[in-house]
Backbone as a printed PyTorch tensor [residue, N CA C, xyz], in Angstrom:
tensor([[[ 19.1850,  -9.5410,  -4.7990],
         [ 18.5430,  -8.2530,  -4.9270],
         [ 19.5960,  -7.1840,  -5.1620]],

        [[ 19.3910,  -6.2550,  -6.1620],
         [ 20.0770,  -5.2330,  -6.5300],
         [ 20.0720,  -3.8730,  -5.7630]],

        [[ 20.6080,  -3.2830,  -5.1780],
         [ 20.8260,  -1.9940,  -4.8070],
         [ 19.8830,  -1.0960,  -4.9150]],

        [[ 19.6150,  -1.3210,  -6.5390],
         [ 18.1710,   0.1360,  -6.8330],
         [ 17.0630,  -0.6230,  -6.3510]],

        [[ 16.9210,  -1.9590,  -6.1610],
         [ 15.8000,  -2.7650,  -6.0630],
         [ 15.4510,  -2.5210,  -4.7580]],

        [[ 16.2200,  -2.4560,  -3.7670],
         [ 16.4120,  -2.1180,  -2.3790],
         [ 15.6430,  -0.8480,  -1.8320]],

        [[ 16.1820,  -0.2910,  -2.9740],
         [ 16.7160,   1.1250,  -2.6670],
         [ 14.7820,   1.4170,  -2.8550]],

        [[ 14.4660,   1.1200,  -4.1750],
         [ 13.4290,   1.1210,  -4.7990],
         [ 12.1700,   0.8310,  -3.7290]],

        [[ 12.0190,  -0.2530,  -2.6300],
         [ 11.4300,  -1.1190,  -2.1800],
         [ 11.3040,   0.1570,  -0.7750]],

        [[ 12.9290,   0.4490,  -0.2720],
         [ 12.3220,   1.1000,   0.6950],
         [ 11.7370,   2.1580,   0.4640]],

        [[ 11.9810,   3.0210,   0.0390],
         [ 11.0350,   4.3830,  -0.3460],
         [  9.9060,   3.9800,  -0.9650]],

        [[  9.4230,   3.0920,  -1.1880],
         [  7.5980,   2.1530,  -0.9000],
         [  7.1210,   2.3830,   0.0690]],

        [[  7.8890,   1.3360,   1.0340],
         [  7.2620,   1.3340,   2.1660],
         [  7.3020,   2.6000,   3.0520]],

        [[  8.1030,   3.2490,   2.6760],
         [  8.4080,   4.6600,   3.4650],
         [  7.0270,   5.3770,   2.9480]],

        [[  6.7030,   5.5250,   1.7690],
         [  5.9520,   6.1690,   1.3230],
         [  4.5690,   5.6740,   1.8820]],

        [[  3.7440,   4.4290,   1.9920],
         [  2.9830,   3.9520,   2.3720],
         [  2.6440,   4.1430,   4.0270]],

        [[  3.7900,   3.8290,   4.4080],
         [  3.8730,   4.2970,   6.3280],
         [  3.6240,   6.2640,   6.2830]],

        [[  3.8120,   6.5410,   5.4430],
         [  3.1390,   7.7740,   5.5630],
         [  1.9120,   8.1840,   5.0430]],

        [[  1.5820,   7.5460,   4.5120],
         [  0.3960,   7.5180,   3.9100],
         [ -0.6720,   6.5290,   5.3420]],

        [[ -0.7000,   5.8170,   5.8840],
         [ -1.4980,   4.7750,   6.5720],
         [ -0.9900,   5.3180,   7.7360]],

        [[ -0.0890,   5.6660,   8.5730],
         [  0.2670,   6.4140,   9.9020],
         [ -0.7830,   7.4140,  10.1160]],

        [[ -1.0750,   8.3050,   9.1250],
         [ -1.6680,   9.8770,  10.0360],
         [ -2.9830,   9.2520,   9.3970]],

        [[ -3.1900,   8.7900,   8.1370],
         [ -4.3270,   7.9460,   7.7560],
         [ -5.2600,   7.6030,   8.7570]],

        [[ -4.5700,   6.5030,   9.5770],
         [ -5.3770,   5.6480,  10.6960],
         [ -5.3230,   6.6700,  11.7150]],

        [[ -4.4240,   7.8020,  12.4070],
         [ -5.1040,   8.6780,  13.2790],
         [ -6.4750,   9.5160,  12.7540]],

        [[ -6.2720,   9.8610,  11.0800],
         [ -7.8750,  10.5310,  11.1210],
         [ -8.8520,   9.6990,  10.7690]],

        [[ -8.7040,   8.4500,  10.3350],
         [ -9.9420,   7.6670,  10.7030],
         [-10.5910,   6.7590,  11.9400]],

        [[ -9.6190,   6.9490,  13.1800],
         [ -9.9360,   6.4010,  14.5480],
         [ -9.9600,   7.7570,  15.4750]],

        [[ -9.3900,   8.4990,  15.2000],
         [ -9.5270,   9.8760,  15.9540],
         [ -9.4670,   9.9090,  17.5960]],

        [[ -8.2110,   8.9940,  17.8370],
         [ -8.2620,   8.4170,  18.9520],
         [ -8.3090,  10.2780,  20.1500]],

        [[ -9.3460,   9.7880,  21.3520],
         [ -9.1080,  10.6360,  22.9320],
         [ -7.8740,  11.1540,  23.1050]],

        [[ -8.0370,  11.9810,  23.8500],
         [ -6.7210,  11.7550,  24.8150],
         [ -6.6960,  10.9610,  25.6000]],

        [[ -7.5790,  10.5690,  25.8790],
         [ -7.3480,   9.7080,  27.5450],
         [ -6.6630,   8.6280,  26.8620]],

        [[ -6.8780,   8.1290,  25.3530],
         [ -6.1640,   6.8940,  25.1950],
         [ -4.3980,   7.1990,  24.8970]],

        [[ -4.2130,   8.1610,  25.0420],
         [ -2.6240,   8.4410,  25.4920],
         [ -2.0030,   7.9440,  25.4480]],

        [[ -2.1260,   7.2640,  26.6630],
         [ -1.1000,   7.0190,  27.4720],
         [ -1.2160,   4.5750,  27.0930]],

        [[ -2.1490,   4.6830,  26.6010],
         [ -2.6750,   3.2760,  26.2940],
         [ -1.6890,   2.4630,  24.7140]],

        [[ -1.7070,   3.5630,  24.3600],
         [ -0.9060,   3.8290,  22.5250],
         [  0.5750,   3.9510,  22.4910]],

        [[  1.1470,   5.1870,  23.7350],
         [  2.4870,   5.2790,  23.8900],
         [  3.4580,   4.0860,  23.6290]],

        [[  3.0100,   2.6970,  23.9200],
         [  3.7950,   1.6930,  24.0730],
         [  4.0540,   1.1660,  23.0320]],

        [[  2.8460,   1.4260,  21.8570],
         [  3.2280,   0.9450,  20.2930],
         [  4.4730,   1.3420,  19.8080]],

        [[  5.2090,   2.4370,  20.1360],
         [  6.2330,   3.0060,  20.1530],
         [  7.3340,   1.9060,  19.9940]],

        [[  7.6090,   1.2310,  21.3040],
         [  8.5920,   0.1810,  21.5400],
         [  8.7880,  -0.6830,  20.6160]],

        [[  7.3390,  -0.9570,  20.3620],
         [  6.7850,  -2.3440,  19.3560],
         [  7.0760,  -2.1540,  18.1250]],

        [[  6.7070,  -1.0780,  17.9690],
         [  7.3680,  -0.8380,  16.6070],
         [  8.9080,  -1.1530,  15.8720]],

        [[  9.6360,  -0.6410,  16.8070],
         [ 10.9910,  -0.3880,  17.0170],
         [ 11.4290,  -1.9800,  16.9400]],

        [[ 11.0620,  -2.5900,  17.9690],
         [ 11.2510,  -3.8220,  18.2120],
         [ 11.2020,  -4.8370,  17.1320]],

        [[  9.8650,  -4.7650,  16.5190],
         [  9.8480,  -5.5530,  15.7390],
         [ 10.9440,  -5.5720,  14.2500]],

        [[ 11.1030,  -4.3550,  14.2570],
         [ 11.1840,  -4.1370,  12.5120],
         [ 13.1720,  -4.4310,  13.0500]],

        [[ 13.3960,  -4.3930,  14.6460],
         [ 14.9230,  -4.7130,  14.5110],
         [ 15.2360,  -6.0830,  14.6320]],

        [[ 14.2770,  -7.1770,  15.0290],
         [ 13.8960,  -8.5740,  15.1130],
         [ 13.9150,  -8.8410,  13.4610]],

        [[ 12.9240,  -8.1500,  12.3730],
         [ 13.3190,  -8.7000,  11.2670],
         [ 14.7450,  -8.2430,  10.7060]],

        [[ 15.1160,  -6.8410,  11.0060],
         [ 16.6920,  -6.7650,  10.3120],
         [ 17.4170,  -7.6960,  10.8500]],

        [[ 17.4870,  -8.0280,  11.9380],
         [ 18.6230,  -8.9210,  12.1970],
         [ 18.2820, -10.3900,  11.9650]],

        [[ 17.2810, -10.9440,  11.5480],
         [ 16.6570, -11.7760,  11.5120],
         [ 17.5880, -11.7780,   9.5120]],

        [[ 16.8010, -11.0470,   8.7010],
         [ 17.2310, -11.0490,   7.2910],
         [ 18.6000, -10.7760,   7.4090]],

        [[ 19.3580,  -9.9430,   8.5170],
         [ 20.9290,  -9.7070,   8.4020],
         [ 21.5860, -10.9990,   8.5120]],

        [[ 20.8830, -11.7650,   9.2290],
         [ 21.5940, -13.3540,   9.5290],
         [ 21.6810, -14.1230,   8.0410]],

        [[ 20.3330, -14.2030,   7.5100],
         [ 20.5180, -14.9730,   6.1040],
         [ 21.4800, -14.8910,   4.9820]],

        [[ 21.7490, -13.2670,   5.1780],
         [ 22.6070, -13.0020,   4.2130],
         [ 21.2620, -11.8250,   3.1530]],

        [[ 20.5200, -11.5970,   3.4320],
         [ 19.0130, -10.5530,   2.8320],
         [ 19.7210,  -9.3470,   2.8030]],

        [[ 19.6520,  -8.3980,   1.2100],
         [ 19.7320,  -6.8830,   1.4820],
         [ 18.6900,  -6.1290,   2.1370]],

        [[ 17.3550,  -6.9220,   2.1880],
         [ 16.2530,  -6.3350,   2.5670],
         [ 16.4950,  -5.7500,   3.9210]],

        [[ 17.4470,  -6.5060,   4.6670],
         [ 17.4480,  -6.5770,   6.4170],
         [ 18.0810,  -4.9010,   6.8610]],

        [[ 18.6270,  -4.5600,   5.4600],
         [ 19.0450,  -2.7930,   6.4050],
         [ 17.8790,  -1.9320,   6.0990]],

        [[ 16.5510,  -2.2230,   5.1860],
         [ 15.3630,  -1.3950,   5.2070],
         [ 14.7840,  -1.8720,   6.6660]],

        [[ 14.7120,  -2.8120,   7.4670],
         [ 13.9190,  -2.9000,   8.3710],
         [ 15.2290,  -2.2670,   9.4870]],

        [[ 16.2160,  -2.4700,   9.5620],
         [ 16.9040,  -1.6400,  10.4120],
         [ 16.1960,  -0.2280,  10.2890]],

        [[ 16.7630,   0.4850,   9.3100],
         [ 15.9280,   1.8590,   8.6030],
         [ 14.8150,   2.0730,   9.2630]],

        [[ 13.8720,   1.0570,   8.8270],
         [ 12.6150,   1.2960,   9.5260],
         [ 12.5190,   1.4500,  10.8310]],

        [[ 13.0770,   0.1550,  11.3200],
         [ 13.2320,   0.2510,  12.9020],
         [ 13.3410,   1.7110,  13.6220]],

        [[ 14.0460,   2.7610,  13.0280],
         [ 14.2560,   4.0800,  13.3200],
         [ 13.3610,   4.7940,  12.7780]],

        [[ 12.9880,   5.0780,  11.2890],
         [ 11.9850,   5.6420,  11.3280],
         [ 10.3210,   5.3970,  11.4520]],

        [[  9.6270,   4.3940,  11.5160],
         [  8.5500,   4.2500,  11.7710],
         [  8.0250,   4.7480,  12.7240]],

        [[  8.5380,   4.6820,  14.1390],
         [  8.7770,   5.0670,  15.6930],
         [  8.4780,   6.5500,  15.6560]],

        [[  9.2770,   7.1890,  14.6560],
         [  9.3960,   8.3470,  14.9900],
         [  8.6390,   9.0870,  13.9070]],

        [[  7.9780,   8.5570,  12.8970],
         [  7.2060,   8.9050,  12.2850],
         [  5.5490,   8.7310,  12.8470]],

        [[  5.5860,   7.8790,  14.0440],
         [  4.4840,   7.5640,  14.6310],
         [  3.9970,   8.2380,  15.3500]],

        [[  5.1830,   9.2550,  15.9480],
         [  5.2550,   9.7010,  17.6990],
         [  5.3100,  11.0170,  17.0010]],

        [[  5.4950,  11.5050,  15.6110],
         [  5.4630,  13.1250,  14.9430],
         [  4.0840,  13.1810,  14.6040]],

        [[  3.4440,  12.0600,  14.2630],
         [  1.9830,  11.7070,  14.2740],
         [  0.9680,  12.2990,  15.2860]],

        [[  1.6190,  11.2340,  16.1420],
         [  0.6150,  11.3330,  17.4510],
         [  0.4350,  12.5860,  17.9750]],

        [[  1.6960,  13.2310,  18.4430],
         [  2.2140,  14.8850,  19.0180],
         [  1.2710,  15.6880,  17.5590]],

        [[  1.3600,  15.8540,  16.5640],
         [  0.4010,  16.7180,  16.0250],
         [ -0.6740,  16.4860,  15.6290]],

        [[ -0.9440,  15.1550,  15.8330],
         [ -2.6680,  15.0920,  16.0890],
         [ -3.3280,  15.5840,  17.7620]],

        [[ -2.2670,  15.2900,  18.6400],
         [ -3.0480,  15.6990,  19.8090],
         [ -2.8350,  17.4530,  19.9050]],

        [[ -1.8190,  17.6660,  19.6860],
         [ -1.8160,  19.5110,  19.1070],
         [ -2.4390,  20.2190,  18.3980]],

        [[ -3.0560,  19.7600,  17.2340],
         [ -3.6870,  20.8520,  16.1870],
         [ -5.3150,  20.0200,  16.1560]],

        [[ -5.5370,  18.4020,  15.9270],
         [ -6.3780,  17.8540,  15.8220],
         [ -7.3650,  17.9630,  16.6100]],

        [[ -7.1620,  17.2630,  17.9040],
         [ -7.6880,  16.6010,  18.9440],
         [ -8.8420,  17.4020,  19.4020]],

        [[-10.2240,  17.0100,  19.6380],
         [-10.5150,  17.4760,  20.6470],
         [-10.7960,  17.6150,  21.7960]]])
């Protein structure tokens, strides 16, 4: 895999995780009370996407530094989500 191909691939998925992140908050329109139930997707997130970078970093995969990448931003694209849906959205 080539560099732009990489390069190309993550700003996809970047683009899509923003698109399907605030997506699925306005089509589930989750409570507050479920709060504190959701907070933990947080971890999971994180977790997973550093299980596949290092997972593809082992093979020898360029793919494995987009899921590093991700690993950082998904999390925090989730949790900028959540905080302004329960701020401006919520009722």
């Amino acid at each position: 895999m080539t560099y732009k191909k990489v390069l190309t691939i993550g700003i996809a998925v970047f683009i899509l995780e923003l698109i399907l992140i605030p997506g699925w908050f306005y089509l589930a329109q989750p409570g507050s009370q479920s709060a504190m139930d959701l907070l933990p997707v947080i971890p999971v997130l994180f977790g997973i996407n550093l299980l596949f970078g290092i997972l593809f970093y082992r093979i020898k995969k360029p793919v494995g530094l987009l899921f590093f990448a991700n690993a950082i931003l998904a999390p925090l694209l989730f949790f900028a989500a959540w905080i302004m849906w329960f701020t401006y959205w919520a009722k």
